[in-house]
C-alpha positions in Angstrom: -13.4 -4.2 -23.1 -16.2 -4.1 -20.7 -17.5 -7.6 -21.8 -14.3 -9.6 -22.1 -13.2 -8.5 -18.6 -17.0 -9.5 -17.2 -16.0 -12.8 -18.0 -12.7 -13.2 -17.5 -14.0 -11.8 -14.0 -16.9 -14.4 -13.3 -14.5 -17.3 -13.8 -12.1 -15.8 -11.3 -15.1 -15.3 -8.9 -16.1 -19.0 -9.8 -12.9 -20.6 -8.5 -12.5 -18.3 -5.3 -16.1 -18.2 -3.9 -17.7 -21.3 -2.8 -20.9 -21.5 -0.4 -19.5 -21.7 3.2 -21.1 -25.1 5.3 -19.4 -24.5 8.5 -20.5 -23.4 12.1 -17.7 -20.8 12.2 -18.6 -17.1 11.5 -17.2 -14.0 10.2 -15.5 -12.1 13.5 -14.3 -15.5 14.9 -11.1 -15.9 16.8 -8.7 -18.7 16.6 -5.1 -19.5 18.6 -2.9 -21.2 15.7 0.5 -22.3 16.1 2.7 -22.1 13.1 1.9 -25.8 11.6 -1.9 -24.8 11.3 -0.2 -21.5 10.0 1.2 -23.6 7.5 -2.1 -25.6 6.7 -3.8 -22.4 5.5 -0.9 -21.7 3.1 -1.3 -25.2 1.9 -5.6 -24.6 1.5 -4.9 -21.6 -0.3 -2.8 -23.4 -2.5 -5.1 -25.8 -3.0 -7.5 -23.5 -4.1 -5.2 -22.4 -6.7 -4.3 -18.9 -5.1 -0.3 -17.9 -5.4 1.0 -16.8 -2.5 2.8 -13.8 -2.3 4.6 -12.5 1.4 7.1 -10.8 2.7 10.8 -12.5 2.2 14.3 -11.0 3.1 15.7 -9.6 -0.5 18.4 -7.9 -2.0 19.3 -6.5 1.5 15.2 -5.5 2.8 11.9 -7.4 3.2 9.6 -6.8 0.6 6.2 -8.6 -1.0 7.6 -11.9 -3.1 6.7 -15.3 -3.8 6.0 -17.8 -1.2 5.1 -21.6 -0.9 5.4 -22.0 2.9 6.0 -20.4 6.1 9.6 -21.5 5.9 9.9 -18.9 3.3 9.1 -15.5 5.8 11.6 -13.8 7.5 12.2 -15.6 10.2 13.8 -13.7 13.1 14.7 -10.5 10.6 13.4 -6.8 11.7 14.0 -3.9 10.3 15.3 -0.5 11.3 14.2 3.0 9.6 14.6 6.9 9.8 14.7 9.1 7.5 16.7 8.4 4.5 17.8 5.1 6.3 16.8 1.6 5.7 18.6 -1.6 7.3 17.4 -5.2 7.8 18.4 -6.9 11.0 18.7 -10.6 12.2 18.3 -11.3 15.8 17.7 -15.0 17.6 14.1 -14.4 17.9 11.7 -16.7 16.0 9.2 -14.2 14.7 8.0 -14.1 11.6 6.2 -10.6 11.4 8.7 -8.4 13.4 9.0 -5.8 11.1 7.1 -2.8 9.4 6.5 -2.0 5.8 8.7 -3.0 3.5 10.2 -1.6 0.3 7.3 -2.5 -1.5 3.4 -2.3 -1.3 0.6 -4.0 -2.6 0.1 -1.4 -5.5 2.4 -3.6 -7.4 0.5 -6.3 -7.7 -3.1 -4.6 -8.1 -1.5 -1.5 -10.4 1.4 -3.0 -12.0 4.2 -0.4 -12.7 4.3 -1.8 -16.7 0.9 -2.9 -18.3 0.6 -3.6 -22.2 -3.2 -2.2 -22.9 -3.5 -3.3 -26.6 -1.5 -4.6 -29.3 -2.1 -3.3 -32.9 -1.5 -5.5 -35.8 -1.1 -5.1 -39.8 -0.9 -7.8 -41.9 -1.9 -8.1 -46.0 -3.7 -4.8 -45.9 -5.4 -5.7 -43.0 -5.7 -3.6 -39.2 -6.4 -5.0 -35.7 -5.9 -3.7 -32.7 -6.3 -6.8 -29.9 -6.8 -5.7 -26.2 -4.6 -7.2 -23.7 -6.3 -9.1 -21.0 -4.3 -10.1 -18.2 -4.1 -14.0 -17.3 -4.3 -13.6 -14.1 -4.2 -16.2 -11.2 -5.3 -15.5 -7.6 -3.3 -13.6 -5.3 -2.9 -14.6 -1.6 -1.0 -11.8 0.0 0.4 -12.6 3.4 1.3 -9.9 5.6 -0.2 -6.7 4.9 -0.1 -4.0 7.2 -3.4 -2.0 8.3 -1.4 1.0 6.3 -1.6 -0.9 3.4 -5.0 -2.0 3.3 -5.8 2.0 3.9 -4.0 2.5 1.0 -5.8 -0.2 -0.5 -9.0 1.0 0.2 -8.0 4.5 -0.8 -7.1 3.3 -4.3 -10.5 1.7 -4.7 -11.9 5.3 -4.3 -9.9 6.2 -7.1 -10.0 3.9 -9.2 -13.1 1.7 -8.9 -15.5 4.3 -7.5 -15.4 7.3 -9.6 -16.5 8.4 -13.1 -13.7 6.4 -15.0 -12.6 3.2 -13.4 -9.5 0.7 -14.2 -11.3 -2.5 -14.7 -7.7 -4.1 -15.2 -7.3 -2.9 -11.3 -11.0 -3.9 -10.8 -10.2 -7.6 -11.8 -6.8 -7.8 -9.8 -8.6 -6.5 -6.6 -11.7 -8.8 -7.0 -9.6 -12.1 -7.4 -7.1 -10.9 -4.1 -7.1 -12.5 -0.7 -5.8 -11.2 2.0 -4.1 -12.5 5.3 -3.2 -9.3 7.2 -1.4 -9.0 10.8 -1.3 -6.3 13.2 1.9 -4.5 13.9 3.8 -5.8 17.1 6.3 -3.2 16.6 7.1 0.1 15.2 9.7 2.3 13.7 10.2 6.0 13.6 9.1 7.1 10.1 5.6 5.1 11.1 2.3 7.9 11.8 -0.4 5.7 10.9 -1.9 6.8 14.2 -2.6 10.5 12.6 -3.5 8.9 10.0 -6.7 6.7 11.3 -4.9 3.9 9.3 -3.3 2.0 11.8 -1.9 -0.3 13.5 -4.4 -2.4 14.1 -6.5 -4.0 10.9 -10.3 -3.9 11.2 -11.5 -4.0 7.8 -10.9 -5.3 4.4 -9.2 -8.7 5.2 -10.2 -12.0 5.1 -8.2 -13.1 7.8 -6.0 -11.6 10.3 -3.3 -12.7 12.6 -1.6 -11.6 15.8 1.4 -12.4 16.5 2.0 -13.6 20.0 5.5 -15.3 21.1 7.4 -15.8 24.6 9.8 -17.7 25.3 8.2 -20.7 25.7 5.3 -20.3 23.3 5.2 -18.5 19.7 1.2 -18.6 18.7 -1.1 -16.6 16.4 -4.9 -15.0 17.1 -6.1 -15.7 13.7 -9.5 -13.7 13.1 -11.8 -14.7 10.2 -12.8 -11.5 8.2 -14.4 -12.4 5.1 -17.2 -15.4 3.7 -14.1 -16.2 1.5 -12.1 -16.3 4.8 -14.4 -18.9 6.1 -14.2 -20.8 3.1 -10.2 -21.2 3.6 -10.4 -22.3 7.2 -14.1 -24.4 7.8 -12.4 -27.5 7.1 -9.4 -26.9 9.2 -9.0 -27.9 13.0 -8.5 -24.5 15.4 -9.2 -24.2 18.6 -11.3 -20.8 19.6 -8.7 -18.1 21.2 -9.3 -18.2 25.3 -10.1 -14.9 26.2 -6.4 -14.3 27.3 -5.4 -15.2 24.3 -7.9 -12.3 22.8 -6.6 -9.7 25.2 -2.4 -10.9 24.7 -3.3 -9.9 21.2 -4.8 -7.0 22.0 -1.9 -5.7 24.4 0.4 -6.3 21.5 -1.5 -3.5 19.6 -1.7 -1.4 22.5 1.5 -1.3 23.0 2.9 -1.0 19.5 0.2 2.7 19.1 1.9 4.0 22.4 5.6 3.4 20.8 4.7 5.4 17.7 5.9 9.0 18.7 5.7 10.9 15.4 2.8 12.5 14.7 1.1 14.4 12.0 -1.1 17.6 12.9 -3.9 17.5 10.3 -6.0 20.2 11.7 -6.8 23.0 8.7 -3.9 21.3 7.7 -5.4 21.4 4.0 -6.4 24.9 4.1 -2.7 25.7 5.2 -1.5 23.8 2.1 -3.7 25.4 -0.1 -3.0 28.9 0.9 0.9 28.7 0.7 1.5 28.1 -3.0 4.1 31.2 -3.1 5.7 30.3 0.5 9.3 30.6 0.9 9.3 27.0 2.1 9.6 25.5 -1.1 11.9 27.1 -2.5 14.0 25.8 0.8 12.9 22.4 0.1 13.9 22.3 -3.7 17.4 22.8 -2.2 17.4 19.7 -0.7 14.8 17.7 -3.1 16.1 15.1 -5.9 13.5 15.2 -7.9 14.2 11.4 -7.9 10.7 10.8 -7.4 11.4 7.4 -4.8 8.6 8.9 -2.3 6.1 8.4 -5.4 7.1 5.0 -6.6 6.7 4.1 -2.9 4.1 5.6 -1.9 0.9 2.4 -1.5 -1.5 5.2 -3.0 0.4 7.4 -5.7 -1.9 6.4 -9.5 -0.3 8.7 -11.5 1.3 7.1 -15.2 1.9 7.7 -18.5 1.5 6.1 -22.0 4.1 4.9 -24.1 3.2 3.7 -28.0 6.1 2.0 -29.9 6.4 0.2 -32.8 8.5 -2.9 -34.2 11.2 -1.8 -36.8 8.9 -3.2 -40.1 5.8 -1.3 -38.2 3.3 -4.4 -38.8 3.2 -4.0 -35.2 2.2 -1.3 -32.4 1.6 -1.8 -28.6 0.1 1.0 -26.2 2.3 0.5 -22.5 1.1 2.2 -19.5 3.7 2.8 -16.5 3.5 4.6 -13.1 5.2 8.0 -13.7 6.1 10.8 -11.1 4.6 14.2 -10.7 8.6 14.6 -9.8 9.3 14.4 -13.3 9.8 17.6 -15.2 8.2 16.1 -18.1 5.0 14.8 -16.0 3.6 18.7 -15.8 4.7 19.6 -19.3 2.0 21.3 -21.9 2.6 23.0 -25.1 4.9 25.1 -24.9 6.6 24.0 -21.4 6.3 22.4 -18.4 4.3 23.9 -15.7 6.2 23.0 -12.4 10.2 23.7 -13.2 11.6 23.9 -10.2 12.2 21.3 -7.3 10.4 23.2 -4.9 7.4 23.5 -7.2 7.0 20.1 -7.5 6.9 19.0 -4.0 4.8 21.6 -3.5 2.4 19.7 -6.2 3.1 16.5 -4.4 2.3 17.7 -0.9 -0.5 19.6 -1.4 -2.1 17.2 -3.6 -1.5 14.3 -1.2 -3.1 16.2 2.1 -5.2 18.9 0.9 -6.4 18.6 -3.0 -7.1 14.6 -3.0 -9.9 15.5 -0.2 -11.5 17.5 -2.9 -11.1 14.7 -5.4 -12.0 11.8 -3.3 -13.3 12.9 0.3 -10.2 11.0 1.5 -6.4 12.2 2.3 -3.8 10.5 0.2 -1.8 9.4 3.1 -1.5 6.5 5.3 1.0 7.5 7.4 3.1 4.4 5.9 6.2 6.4 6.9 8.1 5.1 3.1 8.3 8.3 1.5 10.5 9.4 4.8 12.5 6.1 4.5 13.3 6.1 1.3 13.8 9.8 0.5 17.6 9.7 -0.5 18.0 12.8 1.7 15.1 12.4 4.6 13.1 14.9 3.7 9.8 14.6 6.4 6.4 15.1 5.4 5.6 15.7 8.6 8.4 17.8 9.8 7.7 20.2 6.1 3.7 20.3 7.3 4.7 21.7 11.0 7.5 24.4 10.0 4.7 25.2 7.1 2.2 25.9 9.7 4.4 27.3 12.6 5.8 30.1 9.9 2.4 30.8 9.0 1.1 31.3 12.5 4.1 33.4 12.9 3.2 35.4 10.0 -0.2 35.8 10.5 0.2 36.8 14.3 3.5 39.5 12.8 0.8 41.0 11.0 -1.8 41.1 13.5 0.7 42.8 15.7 1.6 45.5 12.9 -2.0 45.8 12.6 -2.3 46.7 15.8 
């Protein structure tokens, strides 16, 4: 396995890295309008990359295929709450007014269906043939700081510890990315407790800004990345004036003041940990699904399962993995039993796990503050609300004891 995907790996690596002969340098700043916009879609292209970016579909805006900047979501934004999603057209002319969409980039670098091997009898004969995906170069247009936190979380876990996906290794080697800073919020957004967002400053190989009035509609484009470079040396920009570079950077400021809700992390883990029997989950398994939504959208959720079938004559096998949900009775389930019956049980698992037990795993949280497991929760259940009534009862408790004590 390890060989095959070496390869397959240097001639992605070939096509995508070239020596950069240009004066510009990483941390450069450009003023674009949406033509030169337009020309880096087109150089991508050229270098054989598909482009993937946000388009208005089956009623949100999500990650899709893209040839051209005529394919974004012009003048569309986006409302959410809890439990609410609705996409909007208004006259403006933006193309990036809008949050995170229904989708993240874990689709594309952790597929939700992956055939690992295909087994074969023929004449008395057995093969089993690994599948290695054909893949082509992503461009993703778009991404939210969120989502490259989550990105960057998911390498910790799968690239960095003591078994790694290579399938997610090659994926993530052969991506380019062309963030953009938030202009806007919505309510379900925390990113700012998170330490995630708005603004990008790493793991991008360009970024862009959106600026707009009514007279001008322009974009700070900064260069992140040698492959970055690559894409734009041969391209015609004029360096960002220096009120350019602070219009850009007043669009961030304003867009962290207007995110309001908020996500108190402090012993927040310790809390978690300590609380297995509280009443609160048994409250919240009232309320909970167990539709498991939060974890299919969730940018940073890794858990799956493996499926083996077999054609009707069974010359033929295949080994499929698939993202599964720890919201699934069947997902804790041993000999015997599954571990986690009850609703409440298994939010608890999800909670915990996601803010106090991945630190242990990976010295990281497993939240972004992304806001999509509050959107899309059928019946607005908030992570952030649960982890504040979890810690005011307990600080209640603890000081109703201290006071019988006394």
């Amino acid at each position: 396995m390890g060989t095959t995907n070496k390869a397959l790996e240097k001639k992605i690596n070939k096509k995508i890295s070239k020596s950069v002969t240009s004066d510009f340098q990483i941390g450069d700043n450009f003023c674009i309008d949406i033509k030169e916009l337009d020309s880096i879609f087109t150089a991508l292209k050229e270098k054989s990359f598909d482009l993937i970016g946000p388009t208005v579909k089956e009623q949100t805006i999500a990650f899709d295929q893209i040839e051209s900047v005529k394919d974004l979501p012009e003048g569309y934004t986006d409302e959410q709450s809890p439990g609410i999603y609705r996409v909007k057209k208004t006259d403006s002319k933006t193309l990036f007014n809008f949050t995170t969409g229904s989708n993240s980039l874990k689709k594309y670098l952790y597929p939700p269906h992956h055939t690992l091997w295909t087994a074969s009898r023929n004449k008395g004969n057995f093969t089993v043939k690994e599948n290695i995906p054909n893949l082509k170069p992503l461009a993703i247009i778009g991404l939210r700081a969120c989502d490259l936190k989550a990105m960057f979380v998911q390498d910790r876990v799968l690239t960095q510890g003591e078994y790694k996906d290579s399938y997610y290794q090659l994926r993530r080697n052969s991506l380019f990315i062309v963030a953009v800073n938030c202009s806007r919020s919505v309510s379900t957004c925390f990113c700012t407790s998170m330490g995630s967002g708005p603004s990008v400053t790493n793991d991008f190989d360009l970024a862009l800004t959106e600026l707009i009035t009514n007279t001008t509609h322009k974009f700070r484009l900064e260069v992140g990345s040698d492959k970055g470079l690559d894409v734009v040396k041969n391209l015609k920009f004029k360096a960002a004036t220096n009120k350019e570079l602070n219009d850009a950077k007043e669009v961030i400021k304003k867009t962290t003041n207007s995110i309001t809700r908020q996500l108190d992390l402090h012993h927040l883990d310790v809390i978690l940990k300590g609380s297995h029997d509280h009443k609160i989950w048994d409250e919240i398994g009232k309320e909970c699904l167990n539709c498991g939504n939060c974890t299919m959208a969730c940018p940073t959720c890794f858990c799956h399962t493996l499926e083996d079938t077999t054609d009707l004559t069974g010359s033929t096998a295949q080994r499929t993995r698939r993202w599964d949900s720890c919201f699934t009775i069947e997902f804790s389930y041993l000999h015997g039993g599954s571990v986690r019956t009850s609703s409440g049980a298994r939010y608890r698992h999800w909670m915990t796990h996601k803010l106090a037990t991945w630190i242990e795993q990976f010295d990281m949280s497993g939240c972004v503050g992304c806001g999509r497991c509050i959107t899309w929760c059928p019946v607005g259940i908030d992570i952030t609300e649960v982890a504040q009534t979890l810690r005011q009862t307990v600080l209640d408790e603890a000081h109703a004891v201290a006071w019988e004590e006394i």
